[in-house]
N, C-alpha and C positions, 0 to 999 in steps of 0.2 A: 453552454452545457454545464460551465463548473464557474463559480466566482468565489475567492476569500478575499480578505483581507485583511493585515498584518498591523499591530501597531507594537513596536520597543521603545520605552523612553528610555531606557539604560540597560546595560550588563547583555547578557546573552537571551536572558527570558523573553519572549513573543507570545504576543497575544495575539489569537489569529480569531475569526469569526467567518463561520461558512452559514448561510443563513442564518436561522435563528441560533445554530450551536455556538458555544464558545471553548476555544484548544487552548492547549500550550503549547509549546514548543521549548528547548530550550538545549544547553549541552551539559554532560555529567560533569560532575566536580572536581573529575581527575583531567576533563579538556577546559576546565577554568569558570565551567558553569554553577549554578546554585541544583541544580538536576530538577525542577518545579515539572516537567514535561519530557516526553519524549524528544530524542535527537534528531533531526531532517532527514535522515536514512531511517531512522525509526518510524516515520512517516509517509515513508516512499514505501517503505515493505508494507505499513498497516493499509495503504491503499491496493497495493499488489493482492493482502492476504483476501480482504474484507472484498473486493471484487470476484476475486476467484467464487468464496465461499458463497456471494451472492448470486451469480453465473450457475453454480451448479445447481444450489436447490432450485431457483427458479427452472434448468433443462428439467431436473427432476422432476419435480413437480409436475409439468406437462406432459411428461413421460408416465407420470404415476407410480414412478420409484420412490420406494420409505428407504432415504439415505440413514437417517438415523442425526444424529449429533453430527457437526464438519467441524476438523480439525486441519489448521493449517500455518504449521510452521516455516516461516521465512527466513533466509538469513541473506545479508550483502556482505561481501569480500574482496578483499584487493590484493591480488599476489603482489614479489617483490618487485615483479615485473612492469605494474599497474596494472594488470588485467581484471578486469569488476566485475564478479560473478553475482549472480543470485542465485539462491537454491530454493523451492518451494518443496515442502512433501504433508501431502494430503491424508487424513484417513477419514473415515468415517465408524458412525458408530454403530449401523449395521451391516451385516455380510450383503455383497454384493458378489453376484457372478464377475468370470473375467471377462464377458461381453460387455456388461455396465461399467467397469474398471476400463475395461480400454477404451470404449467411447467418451468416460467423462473424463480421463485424462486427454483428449482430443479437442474435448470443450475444455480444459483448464487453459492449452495454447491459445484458443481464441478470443479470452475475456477482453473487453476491452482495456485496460488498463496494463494487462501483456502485453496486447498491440502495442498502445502507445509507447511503451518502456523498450520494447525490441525495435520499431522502428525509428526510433529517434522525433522527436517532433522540434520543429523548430520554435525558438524561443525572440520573440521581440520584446527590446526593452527600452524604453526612455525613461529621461533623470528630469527631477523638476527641482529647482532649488528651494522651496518650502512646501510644506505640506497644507495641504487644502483646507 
């Protein structure tokens, strides 16, 4: 469904390629980075945002609601506790009744990439001593 691939020859900067795209990655320069790219939390939330936003206009769309512009700010947090929140909040850039407001906040819980992030998905990983 999803494939990238990652190459660092040094420091923290990642070069990541999702088909034919090419990312960075990387950490700011107060956690020892050169800051070339977003942080990996910074890229857990742009897949969180860029789902969401894609999720709704397509219900819209079928729907034949003119959402207008979608906005959608994310943030990830850690109390002192550890506990890891994320917060999404949505707007749009035309008025929508509170029937359309309460159904596509209905479809924001179900995007896929919500799912995946609330239900845990498991991770398998093997190490290979050189690279291919």
């Amino acid at each position: 469904m999803a494939h990238v691939t990652l190459h660092n020859a040094a420091g923290y900067a990642q070069d990541i390629k999702a088909r034919i795209h090419q990312l960075k990655s990387d950490e700011p320069e107060s956690n020892g980075g050169q800051d070339t790219g977003p942080a990996p939390y910074e890229l857990l939330l742009a897949a969180l945002a860029s789902c969401t936003s894609l999720t709704l206009r397509m219900y819209a769309d079928r729907k034949g609601w003119e959402l207008g512009s979608i906005a959608v700010d994310a943030h990830f947090g850690r109390d002192d506790s550890g506990l890891e929140t994320i917060t999404r909040k949505i707007s749009f850039g035309n008025a929508l009744s509170q029937e359309q407001l309460t159904r596509l906040a209905e479809i924001c819980e179900k995007t896929p990439v919500t799912k995946t992030i609330r239900q845990g998905t498991a991770i398998q990983t093997s190490i290979q001593t050189s690279i291919a």
